[in-house]
Backbone and ligand atoms as CSV (ligand in chain L), in Angstrom:
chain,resi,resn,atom,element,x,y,z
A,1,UNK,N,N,90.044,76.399,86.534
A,1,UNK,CA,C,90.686,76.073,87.808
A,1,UNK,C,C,91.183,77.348,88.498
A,2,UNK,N,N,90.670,77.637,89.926
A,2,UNK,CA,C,91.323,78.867,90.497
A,2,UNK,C,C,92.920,78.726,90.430
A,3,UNK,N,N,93.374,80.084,90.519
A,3,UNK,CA,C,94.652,79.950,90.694
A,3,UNK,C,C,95.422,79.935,92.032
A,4,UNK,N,N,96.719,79.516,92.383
A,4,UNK,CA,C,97.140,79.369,93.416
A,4,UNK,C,C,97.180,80.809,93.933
A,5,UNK,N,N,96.749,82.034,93.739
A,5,UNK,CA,C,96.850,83.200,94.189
A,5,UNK,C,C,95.380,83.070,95.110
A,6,UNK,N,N,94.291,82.605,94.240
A,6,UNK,CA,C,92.957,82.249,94.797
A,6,UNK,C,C,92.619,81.725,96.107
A,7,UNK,N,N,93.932,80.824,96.314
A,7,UNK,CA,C,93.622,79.540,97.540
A,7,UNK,C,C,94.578,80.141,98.840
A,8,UNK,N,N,95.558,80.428,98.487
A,8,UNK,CA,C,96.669,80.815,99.941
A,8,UNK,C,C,96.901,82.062,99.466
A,9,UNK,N,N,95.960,82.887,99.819
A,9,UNK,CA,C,96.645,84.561,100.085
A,9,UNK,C,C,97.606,84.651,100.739
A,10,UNK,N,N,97.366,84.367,102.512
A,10,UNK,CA,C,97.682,84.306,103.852
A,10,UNK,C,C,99.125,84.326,103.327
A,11,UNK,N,N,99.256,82.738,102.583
A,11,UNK,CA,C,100.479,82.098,102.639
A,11,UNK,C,C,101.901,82.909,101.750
A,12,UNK,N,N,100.568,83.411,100.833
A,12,UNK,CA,C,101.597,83.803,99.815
A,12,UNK,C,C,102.151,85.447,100.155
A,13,UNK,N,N,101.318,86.185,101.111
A,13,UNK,CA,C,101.702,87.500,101.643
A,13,UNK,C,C,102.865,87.263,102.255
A,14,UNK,N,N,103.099,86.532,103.014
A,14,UNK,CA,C,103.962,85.928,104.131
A,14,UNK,C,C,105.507,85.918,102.969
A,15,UNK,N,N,105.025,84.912,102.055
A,15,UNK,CA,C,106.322,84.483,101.080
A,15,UNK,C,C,106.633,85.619,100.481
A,16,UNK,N,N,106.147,86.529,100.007
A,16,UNK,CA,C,106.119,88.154,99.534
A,16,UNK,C,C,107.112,89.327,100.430
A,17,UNK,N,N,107.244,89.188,101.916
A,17,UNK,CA,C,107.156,89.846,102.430
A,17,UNK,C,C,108.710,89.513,102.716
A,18,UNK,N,N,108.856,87.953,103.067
A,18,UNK,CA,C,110.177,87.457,103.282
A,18,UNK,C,C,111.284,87.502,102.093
A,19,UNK,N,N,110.583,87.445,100.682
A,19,UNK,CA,C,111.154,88.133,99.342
A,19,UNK,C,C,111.625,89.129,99.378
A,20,UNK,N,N,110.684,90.395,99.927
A,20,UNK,CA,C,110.850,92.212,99.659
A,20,UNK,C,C,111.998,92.073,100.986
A,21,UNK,N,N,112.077,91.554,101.719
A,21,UNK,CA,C,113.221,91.326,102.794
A,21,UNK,C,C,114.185,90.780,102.148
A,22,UNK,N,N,114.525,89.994,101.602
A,22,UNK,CA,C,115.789,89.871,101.432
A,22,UNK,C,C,115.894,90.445,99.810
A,23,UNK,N,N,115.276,91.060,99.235
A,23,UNK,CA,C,115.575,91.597,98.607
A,23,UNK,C,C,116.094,92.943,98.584
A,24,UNK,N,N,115.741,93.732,99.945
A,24,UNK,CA,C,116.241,94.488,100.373
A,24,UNK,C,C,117.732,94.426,101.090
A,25,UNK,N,N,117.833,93.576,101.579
A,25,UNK,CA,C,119.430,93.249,102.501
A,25,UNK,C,C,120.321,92.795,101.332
A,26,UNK,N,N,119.860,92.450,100.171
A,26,UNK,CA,C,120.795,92.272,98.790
A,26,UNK,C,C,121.033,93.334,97.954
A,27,UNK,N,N,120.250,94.331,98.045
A,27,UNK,CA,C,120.297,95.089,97.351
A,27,UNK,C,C,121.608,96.018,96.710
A,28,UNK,N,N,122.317,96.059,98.450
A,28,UNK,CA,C,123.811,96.608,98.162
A,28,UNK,C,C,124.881,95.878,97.103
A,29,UNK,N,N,124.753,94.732,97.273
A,29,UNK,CA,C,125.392,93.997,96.850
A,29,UNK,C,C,124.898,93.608,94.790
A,30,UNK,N,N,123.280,93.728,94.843
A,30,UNK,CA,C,122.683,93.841,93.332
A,30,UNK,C,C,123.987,95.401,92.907
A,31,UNK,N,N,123.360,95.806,93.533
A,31,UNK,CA,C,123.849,97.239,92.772
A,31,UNK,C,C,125.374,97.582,92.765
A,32,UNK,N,N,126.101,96.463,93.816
A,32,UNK,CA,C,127.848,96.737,93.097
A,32,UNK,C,C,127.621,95.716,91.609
A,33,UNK,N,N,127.040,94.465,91.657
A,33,UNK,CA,C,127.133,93.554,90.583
A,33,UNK,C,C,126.223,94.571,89.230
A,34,UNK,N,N,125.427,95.271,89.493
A,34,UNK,CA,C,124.725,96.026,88.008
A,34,UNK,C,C,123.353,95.570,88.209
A,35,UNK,N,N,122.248,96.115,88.431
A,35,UNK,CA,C,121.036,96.154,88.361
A,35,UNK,C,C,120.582,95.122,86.760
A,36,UNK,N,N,121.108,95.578,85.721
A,36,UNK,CA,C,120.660,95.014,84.658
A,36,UNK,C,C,121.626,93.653,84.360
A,37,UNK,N,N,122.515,93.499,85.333
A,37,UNK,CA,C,123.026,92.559,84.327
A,37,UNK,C,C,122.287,90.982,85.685
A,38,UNK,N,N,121.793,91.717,86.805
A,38,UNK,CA,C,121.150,90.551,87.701
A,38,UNK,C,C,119.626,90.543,87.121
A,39,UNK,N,N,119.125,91.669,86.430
A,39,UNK,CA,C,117.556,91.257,86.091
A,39,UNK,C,C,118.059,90.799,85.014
A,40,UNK,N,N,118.740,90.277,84.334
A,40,UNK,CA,C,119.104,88.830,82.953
A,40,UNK,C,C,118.711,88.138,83.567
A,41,UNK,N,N,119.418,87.975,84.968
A,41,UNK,CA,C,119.614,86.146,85.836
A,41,UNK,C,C,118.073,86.242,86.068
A,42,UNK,N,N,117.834,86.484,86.556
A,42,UNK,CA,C,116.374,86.691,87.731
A,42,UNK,C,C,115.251,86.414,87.185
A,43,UNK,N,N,115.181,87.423,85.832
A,43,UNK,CA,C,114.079,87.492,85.170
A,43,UNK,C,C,113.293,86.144,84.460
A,44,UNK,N,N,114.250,85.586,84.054
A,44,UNK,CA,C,113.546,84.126,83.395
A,44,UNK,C,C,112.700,83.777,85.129
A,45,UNK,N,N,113.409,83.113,86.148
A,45,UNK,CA,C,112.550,82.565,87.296
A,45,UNK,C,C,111.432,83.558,88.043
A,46,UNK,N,N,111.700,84.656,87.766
A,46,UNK,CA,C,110.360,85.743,88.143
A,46,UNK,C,C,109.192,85.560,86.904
A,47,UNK,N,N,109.349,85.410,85.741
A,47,UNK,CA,C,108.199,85.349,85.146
A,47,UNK,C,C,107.713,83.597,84.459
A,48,UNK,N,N,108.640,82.918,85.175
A,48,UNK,CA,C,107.777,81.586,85.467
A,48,UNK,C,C,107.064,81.611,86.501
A,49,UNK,N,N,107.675,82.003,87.393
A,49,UNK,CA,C,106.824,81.648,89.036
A,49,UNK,C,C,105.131,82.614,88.904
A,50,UNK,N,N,105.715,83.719,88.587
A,50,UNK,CA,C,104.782,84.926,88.589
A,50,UNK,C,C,103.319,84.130,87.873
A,51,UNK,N,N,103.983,83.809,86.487
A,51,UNK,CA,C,103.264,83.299,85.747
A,51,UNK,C,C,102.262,82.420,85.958
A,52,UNK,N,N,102.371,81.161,86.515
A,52,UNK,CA,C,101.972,80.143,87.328
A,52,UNK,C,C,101.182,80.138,88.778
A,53,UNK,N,N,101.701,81.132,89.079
A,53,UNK,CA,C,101.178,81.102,90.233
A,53,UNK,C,C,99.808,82.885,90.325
A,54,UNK,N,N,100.130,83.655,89.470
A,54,UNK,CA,C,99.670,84.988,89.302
A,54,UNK,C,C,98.943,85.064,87.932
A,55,UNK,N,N,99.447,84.508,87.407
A,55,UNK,CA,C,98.895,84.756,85.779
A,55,UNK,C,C,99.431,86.131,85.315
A,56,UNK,N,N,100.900,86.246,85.368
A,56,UNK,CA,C,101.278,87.768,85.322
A,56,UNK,C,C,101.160,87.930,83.769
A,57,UNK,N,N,101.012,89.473,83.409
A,57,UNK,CA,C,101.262,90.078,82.418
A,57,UNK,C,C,102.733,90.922,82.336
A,58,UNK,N,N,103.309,90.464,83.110
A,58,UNK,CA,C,104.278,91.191,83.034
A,58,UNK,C,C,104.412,92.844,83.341
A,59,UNK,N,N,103.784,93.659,83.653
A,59,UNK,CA,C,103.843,95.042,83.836
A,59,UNK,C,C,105.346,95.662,84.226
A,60,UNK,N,N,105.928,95.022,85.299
A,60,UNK,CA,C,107.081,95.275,85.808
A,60,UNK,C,C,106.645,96.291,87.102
A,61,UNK,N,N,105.774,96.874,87.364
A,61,UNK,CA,C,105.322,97.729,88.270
A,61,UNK,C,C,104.356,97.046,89.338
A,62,UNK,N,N,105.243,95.886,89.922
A,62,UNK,CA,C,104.349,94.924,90.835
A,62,UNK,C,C,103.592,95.630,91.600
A,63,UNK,N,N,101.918,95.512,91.880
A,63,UNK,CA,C,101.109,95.704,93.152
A,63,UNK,C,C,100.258,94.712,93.971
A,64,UNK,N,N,101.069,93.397,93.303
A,64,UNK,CA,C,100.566,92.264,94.054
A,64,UNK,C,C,100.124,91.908,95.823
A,65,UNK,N,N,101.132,92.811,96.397
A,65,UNK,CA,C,100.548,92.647,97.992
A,65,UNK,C,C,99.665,93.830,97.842
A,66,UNK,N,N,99.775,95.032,97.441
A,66,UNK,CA,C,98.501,95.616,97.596
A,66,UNK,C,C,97.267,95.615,97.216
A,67,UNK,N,N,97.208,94.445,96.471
A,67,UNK,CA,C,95.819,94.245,95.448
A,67,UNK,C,C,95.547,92.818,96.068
A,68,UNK,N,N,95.671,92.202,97.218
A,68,UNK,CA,C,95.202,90.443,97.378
A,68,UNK,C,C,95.511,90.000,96.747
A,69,UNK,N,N,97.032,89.661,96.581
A,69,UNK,CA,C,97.909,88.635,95.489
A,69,UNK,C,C,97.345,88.374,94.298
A,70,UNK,N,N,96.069,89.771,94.008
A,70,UNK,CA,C,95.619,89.074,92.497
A,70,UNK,C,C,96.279,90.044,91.413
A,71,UNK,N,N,96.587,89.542,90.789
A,71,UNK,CA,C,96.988,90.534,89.844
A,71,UNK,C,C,96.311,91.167,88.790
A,72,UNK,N,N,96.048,92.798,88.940
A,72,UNK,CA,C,95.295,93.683,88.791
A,72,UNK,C,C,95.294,93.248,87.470
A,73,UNK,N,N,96.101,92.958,86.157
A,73,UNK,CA,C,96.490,93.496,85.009
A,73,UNK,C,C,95.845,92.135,84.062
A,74,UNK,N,N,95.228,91.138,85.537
A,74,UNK,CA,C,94.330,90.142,84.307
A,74,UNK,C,C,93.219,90.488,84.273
A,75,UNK,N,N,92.705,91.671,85.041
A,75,UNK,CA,C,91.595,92.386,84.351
A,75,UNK,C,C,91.457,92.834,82.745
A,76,UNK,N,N,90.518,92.486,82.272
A,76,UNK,CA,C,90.588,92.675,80.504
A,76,UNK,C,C,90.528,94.318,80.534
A,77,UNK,N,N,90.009,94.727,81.803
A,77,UNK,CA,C,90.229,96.210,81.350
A,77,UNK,C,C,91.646,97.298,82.399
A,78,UNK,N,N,92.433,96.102,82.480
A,78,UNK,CA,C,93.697,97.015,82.726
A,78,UNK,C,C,93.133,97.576,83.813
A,79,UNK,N,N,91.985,97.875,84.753
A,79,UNK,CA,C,92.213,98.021,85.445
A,79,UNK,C,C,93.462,98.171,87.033
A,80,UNK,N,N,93.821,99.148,87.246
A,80,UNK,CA,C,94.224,99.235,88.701
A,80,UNK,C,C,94.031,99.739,90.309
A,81,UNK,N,N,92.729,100.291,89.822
A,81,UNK,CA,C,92.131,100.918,90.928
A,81,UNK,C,C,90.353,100.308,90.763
A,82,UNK,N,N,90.681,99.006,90.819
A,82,UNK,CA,C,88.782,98.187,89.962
A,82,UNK,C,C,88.076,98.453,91.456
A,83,UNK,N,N,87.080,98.183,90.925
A,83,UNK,CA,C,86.501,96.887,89.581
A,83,UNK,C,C,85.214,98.366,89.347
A,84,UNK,N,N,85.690,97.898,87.796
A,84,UNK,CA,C,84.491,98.484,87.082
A,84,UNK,C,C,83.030,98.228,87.668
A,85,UNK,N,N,82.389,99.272,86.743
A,85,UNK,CA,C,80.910,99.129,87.090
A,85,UNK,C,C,80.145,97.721,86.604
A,86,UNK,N,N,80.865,96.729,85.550
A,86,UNK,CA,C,80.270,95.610,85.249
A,86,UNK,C,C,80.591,94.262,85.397
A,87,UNK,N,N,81.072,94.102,86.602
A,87,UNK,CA,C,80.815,92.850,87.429
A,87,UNK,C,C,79.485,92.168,87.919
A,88,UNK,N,N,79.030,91.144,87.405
A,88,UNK,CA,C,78.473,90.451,87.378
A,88,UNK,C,C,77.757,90.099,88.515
A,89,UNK,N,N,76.948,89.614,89.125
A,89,UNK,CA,C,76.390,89.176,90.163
A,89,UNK,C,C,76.565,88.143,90.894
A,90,UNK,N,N,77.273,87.154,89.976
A,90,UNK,CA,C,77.896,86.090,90.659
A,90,UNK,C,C,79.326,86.300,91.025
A,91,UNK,N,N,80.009,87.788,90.540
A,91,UNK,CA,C,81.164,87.655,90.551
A,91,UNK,C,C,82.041,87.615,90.135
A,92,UNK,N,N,81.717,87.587,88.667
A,92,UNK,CA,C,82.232,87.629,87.475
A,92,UNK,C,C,82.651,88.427,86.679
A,93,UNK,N,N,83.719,87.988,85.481
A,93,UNK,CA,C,84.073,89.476,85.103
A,93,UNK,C,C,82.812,89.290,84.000
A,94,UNK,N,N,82.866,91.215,83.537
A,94,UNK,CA,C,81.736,91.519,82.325
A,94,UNK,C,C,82.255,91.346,81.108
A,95,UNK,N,N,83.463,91.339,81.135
A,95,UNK,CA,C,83.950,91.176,79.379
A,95,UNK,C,C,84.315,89.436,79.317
A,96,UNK,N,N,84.775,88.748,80.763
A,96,UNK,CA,C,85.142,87.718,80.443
A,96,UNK,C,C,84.104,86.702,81.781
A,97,UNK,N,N,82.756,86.314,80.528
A,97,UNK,CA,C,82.046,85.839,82.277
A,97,UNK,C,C,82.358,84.971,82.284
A,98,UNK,N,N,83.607,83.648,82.044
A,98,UNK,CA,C,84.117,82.420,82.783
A,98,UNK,C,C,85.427,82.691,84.126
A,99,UNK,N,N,85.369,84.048,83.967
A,99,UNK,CA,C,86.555,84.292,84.334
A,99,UNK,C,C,85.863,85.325,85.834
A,100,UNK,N,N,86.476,84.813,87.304
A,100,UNK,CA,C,86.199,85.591,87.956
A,100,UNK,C,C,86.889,87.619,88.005
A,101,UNK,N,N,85.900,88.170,88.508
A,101,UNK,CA,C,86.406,89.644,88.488
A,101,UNK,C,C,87.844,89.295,89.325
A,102,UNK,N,N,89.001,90.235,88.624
A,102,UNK,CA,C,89.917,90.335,89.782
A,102,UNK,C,C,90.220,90.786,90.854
A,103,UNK,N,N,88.999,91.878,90.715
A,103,UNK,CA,C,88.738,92.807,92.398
A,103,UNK,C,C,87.885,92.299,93.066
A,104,UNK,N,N,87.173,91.480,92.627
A,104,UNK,CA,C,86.719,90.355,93.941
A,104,UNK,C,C,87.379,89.719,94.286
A,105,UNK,N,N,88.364,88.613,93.682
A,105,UNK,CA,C,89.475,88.585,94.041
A,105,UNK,C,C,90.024,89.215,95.226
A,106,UNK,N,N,90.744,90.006,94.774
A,106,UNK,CA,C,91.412,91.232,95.566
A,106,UNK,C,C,90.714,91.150,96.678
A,107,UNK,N,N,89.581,91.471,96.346
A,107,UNK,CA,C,88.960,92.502,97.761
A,107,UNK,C,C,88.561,90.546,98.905
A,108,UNK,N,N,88.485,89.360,98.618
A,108,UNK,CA,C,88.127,88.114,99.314
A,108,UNK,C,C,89.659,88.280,99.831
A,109,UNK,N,N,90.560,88.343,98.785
A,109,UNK,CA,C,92.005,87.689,99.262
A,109,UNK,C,C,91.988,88.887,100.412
A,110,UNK,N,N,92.386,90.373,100.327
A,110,UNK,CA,C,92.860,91.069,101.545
A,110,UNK,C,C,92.166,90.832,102.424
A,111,UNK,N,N,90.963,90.366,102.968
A,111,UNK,CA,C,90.222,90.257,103.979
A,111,UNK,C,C,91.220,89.049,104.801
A,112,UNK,N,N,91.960,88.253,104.433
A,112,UNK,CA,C,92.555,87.298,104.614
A,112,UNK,C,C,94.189,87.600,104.977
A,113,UNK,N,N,94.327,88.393,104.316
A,113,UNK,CA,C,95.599,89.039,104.691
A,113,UNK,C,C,95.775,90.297,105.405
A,114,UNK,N,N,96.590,89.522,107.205
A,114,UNK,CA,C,96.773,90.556,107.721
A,114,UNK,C,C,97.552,91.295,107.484
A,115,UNK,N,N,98.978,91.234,106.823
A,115,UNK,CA,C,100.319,91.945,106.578
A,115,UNK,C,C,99.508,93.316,105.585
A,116,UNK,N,N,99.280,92.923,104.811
A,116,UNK,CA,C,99.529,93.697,103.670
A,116,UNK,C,C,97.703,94.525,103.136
A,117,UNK,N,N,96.604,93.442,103.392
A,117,UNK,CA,C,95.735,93.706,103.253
A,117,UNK,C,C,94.893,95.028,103.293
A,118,UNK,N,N,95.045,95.733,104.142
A,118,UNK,CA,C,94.627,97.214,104.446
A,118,UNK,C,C,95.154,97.951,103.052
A,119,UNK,N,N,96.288,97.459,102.778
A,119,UNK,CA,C,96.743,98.370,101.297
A,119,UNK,C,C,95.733,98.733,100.139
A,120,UNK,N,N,94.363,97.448,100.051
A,120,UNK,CA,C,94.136,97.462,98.918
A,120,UNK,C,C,93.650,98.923,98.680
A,121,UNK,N,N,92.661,99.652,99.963
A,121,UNK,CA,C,92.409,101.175,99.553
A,121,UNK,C,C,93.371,102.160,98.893
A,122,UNK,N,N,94.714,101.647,99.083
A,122,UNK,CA,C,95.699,102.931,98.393
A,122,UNK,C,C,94.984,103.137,97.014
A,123,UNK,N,N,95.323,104.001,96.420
A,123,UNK,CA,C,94.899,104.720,95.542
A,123,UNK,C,C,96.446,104.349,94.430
A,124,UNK,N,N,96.082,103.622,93.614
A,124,UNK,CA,C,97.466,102.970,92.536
A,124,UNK,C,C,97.762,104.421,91.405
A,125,UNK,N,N,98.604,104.902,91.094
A,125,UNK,CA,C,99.099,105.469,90.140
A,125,UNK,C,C,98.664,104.669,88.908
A,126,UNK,N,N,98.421,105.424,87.519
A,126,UNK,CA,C,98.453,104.668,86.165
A,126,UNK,C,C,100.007,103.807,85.718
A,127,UNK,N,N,99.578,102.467,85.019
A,127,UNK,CA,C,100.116,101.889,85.458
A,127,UNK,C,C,101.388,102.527,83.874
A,128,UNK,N,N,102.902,102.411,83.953
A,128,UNK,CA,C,103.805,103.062,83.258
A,128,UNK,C,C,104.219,101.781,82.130
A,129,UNK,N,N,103.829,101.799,81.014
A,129,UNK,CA,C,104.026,100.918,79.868
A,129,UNK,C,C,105.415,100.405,79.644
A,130,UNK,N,N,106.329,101.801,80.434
A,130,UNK,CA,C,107.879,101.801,79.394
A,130,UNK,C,C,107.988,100.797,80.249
A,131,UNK,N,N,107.770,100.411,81.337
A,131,UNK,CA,C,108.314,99.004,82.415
A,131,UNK,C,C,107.683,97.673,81.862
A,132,UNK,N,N,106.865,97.668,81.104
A,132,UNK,CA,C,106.299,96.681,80.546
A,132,UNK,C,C,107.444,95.035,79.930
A,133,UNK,N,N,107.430,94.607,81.017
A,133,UNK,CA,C,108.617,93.551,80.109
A,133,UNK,C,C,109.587,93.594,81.240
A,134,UNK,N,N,109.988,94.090,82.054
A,134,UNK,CA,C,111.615,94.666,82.961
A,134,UNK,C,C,110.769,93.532,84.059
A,135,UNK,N,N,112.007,93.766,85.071
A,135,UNK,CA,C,111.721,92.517,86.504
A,135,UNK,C,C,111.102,93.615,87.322
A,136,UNK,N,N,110.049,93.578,87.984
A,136,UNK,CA,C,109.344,94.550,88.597
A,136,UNK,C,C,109.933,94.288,90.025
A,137,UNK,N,N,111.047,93.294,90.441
A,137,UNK,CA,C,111.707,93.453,91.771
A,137,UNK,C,C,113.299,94.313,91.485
A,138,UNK,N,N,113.431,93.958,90.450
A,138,UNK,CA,C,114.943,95.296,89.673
A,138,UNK,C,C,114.176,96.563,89.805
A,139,UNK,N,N,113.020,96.494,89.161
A,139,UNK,CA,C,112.281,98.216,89.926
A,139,UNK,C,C,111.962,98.707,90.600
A,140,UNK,N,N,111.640,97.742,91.727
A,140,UNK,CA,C,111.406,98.123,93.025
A,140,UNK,C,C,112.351,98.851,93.347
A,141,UNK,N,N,114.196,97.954,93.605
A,141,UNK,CA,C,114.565,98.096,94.497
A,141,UNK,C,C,115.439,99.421,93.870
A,142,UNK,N,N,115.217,99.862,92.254
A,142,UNK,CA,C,115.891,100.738,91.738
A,142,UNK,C,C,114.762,101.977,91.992
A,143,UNK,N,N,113.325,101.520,92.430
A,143,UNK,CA,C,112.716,102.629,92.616
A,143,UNK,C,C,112.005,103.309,91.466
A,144,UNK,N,N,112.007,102.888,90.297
A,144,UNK,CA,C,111.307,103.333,89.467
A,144,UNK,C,C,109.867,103.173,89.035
A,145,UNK,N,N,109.659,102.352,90.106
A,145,UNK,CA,C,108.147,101.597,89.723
A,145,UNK,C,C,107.507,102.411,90.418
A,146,UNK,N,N,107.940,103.295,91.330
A,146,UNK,CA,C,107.475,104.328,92.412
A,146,UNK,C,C,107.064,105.429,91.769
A,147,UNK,N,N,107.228,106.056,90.435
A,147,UNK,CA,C,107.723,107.322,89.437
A,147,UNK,C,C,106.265,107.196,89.471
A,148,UNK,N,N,106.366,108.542,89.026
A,148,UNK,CA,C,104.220,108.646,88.565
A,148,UNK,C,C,104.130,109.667,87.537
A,149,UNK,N,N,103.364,109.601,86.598
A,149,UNK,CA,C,103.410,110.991,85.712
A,149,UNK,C,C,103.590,111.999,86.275
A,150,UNK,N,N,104.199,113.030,85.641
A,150,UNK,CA,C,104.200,115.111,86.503
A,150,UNK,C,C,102.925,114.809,86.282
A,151,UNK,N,N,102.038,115.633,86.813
A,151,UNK,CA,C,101.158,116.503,87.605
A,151,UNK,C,C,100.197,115.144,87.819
A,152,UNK,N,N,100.221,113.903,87.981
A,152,UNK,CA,C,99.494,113.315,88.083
A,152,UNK,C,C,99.044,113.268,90.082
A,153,UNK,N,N,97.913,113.169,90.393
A,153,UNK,CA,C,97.102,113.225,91.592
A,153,UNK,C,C,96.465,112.631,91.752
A,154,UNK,N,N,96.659,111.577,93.153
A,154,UNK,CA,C,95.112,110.736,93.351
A,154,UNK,C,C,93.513,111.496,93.078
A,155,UNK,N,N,92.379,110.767,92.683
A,155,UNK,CA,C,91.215,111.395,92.487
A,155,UNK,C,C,90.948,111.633,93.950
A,156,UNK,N,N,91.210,111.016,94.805
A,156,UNK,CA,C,90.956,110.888,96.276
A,156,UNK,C,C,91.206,112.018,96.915
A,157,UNK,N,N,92.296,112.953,96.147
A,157,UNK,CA,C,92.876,113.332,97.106
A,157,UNK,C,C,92.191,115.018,96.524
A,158,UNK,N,N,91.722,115.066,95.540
A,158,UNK,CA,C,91.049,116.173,94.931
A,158,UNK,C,C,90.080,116.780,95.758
A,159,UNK,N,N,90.279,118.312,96.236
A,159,UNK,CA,C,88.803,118.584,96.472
A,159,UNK,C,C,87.817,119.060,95.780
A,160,UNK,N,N,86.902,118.503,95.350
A,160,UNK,CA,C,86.168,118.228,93.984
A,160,UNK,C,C,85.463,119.886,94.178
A,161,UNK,N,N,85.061,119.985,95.804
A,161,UNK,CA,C,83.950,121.242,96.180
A,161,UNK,C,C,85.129,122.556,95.476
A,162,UNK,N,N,86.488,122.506,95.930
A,162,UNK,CA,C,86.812,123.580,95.540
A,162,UNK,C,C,87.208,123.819,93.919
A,163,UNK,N,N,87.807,122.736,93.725
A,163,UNK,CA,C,88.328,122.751,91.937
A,163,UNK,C,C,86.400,123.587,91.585
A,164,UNK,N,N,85.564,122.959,92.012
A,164,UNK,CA,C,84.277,123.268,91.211
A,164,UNK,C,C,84.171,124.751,91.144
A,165,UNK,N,N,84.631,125.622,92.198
A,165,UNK,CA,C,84.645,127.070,92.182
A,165,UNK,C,C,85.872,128.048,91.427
A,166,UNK,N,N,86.633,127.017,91.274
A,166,UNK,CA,C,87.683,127.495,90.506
A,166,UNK,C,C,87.528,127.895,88.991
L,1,SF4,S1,S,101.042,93.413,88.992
L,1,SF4,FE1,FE,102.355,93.380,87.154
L,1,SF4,S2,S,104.282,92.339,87.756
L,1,SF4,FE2,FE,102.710,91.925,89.374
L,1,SF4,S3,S,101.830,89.939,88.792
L,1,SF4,FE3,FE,100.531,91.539,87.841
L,1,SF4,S4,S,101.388,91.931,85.758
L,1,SF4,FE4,FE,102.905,90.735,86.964
């Protein structure tokens, strides 16, 4: 059965967006009450909903509006910058062929979403393990989900012609 991420992108960018909004205008107020002692409260109803509706793995380093509400991390290969070279022809993933690719996914859902959609080209950082388990909206708004390894660099952003003369 597709998942509800599958059917209402549109809808669910929209609900995403009005979230990261008031999660922002709360924020002052998270952070007199303690960052950790509101991701206790939070966290149980973020990884039901997530769950159900995303099929989350939990990462804590949400890129759900930038990936077409699919979530990158039910790729069997951890992918975050997909889709591998072995997607299927119908569409499918290569390690799991009942299971659609999630960057087709991705890439059907952003076509659909005007807010956020254009994102999917960003170029994602590797994704950070130690967050693995934490509320990835406590990291947002603490900013840590933003962190990227030292010397780490988009491939994008490499100039391949000059590193080669180097
Ligand atoms: S990107 Fe991470 S936090 Fe967001 S739904 Fe997927 S596993 Fe969960």
């Amino acid at each position: 059965m597709a998942r509800l991420s599958q059917k209402y992108p549109s809808f669910l960018e929209k609900t995403y967006q009005a979230a990261e909004r008031a999660a922002w205008a709360l924020n002052p107020l998270i952070a007199k009450i303690g960052y950790r002692r509101v991701e206790r409260l939070i966290k149980p109803v973020e990884d039901f909903a997530k769950e159900h509706i995303f099929g989350c793995h939990h990462c804590g380093q949400c890129i759900l509006h930038s990936t077409g509400m699919s979530c990158p991390m039910e790729c069997p290969k951890n992918l975050r910058n997909g889709p591998c070279g072995g997607v299927r022809a119908d569409g499918h993933c290569e390690v799991k062929p009942d299971m659609r690719c999630a960057w087709v996914v991705a890439y059907e859902n952003a076509q659909q979403m005007p807010i956020y959609g254009h994102e999917l080209i960003e170029i994602q950082p590797p994704v950070d393990r130690q967050l693995e388990n934490t509320s990835a909206w406590i990291n947002l708004l603490t900013g840590v989900d933003k962190q990227v390894p030292a010397g780490w660099v988009p491939i994008a952003s490499i100039d391949v012609a000059k590193s080669a003369k180097e």
